[in-house]
Backbone as CSV, one residue per row, in Angstrom:
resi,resn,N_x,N_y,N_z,CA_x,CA_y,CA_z,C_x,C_y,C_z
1,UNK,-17.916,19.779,-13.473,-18.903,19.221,-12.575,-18.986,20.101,-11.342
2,UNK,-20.111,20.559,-10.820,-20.460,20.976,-9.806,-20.759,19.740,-8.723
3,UNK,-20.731,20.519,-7.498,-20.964,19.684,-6.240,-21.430,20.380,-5.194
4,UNK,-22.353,20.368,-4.585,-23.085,20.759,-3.700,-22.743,20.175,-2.248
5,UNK,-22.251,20.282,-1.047,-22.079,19.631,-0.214,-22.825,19.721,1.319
6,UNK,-23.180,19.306,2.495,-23.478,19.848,3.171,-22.984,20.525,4.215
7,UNK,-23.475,21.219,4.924,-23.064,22.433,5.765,-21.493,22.166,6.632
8,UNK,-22.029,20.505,6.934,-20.946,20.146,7.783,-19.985,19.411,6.807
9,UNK,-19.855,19.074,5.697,-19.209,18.891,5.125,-18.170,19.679,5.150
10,UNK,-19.135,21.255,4.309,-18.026,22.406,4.255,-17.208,22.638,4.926
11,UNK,-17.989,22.565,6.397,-17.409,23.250,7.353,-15.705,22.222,7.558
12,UNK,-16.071,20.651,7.787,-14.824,20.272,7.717,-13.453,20.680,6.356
13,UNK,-14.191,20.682,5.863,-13.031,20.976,4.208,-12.152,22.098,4.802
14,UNK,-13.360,22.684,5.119,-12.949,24.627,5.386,-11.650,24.442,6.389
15,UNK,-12.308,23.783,7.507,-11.527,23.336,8.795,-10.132,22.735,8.606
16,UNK,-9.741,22.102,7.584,-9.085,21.196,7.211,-7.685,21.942,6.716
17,UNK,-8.624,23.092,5.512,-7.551,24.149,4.769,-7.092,25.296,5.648
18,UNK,-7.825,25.539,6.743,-7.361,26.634,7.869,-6.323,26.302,8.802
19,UNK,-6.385,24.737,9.108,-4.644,23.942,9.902,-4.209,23.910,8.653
20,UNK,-4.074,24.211,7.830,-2.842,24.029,6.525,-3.056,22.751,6.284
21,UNK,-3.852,21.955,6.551,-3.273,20.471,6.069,-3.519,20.238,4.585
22,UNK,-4.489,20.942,3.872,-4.201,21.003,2.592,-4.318,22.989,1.962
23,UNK,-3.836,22.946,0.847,-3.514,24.392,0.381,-5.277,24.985,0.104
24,UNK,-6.387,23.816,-0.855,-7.374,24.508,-1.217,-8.008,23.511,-0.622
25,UNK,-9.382,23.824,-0.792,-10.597,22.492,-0.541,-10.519,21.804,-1.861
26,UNK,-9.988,22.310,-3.043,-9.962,21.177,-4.225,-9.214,20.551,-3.360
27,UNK,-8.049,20.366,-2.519,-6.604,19.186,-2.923,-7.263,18.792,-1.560
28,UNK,-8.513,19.169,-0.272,-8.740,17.924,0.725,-9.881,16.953,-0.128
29,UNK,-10.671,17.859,-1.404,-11.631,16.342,-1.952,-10.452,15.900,-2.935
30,UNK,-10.096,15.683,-3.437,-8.736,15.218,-4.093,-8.668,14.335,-3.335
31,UNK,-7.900,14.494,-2.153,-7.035,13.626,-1.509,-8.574,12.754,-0.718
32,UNK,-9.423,12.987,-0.591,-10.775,12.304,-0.269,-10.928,10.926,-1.400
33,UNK,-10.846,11.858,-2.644,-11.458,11.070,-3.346,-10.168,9.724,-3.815
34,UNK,-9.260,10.545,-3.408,-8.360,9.343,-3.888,-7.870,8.125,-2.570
35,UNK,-8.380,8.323,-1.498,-9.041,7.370,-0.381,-9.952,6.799,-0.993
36,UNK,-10.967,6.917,-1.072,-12.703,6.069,-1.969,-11.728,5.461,-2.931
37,UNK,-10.900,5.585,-3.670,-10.755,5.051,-4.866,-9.425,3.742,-4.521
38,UNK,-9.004,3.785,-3.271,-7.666,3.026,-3.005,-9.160,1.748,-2.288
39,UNK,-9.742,2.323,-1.059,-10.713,1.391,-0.340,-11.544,0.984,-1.660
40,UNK,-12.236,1.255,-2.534,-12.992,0.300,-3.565,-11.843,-0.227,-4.291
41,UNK,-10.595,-0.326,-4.710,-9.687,-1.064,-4.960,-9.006,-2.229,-4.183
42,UNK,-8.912,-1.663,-2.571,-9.106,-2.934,-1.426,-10.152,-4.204,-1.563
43,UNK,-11.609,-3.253,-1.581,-12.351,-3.968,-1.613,-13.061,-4.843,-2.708
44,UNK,-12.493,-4.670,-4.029,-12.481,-5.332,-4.992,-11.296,-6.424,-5.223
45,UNK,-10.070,-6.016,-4.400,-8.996,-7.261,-4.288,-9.821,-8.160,-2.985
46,UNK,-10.424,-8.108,-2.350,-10.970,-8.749,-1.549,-11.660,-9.509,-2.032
47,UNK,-12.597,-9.497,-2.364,-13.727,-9.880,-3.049,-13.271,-11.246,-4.254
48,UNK,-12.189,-10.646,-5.143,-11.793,-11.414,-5.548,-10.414,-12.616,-5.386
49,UNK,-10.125,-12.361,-4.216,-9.591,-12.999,-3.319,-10.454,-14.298,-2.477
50,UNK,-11.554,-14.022,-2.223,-12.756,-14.555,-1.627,-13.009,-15.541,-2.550
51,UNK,-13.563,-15.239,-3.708,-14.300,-15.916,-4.884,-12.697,-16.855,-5.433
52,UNK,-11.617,-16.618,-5.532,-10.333,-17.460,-5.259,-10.458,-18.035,-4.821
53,UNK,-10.761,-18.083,-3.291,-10.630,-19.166,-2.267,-11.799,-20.579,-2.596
54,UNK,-13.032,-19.318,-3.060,-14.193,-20.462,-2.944,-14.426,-21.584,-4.440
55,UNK,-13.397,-20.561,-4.840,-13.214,-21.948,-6.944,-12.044,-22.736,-5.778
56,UNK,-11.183,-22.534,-5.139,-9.925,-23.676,-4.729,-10.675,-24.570,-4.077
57,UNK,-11.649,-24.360,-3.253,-12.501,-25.246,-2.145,-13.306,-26.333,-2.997
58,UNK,-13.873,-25.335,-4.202,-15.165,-26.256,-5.082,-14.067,-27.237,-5.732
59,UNK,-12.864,-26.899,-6.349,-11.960,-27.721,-7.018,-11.677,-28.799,-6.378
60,UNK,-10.881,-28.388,-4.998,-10.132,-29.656,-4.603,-11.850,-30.396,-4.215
61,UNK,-13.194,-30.475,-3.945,-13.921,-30.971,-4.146,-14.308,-31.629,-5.110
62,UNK,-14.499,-31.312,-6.205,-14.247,-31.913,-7.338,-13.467,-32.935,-7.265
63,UNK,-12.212,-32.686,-7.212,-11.207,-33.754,-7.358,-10.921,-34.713,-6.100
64,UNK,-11.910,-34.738,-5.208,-12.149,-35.619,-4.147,-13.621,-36.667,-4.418
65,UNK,-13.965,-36.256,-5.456,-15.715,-36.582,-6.301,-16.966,-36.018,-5.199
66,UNK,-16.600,-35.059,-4.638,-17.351,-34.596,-4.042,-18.330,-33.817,-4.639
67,UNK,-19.254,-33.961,-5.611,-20.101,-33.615,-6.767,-21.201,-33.898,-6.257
68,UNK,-22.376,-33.231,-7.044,-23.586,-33.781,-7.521,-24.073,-32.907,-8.946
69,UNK,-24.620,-33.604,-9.394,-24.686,-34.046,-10.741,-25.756,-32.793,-11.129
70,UNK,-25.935,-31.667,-12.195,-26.451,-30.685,-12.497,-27.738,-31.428,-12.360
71,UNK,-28.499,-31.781,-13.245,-29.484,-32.448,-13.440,-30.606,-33.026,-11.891
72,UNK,-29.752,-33.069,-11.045,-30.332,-34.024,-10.496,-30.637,-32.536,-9.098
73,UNK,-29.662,-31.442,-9.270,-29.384,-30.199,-8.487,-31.062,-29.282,-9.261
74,UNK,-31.516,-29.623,-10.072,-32.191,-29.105,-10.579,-33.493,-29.471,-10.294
75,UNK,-33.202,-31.093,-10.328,-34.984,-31.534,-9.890,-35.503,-31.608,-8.641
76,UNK,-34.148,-30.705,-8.147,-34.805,-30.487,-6.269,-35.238,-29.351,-6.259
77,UNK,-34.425,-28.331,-6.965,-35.019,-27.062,-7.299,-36.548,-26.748,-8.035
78,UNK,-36.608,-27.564,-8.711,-37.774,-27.083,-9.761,-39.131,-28.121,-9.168
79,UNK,-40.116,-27.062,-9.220,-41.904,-28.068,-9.041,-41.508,-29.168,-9.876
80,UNK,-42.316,-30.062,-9.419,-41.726,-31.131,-10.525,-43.278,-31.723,-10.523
């Protein structure tokens, strides 16, 4: 795969491998890409952390009869 980047992109990569902090510009997108890949792993434990919380909320609702009835959720929704 090729990659095209922009000017200032480069220029940081470049910048990056000239303090030594990494050996090539492969190992600063490397180490880039394996940031993106930890934060969309954050943000997918989040998310489903969230959607956790909001089945525990609908449950203990449920089990308080705090309901309404599909049917009846529907004929408010729909022209009738």
């Amino acid at each position: 795969m090729n990659i095209t980047l922009q000017a200032e992109q480069e220029q940081f990569i470049q910048s990056l491998v000239q303090m030594g902090k990494y050996q090539t510009a492969e190992d600063a997108i490397a180490a880039a890409l394996e940031l993106l890949k930890e934060q969309n792993r954050q943000r997918d434990e989040m998310r489903l952390s969230e959607l956790r919380q909001k089945i525990a909320v609908g449950t203990e609702q449920i089990s308080r009869g705090q309901v309404t009835d599909g049917e009846e959720v529907f004929a408010r929704l729909l022209p009738g």
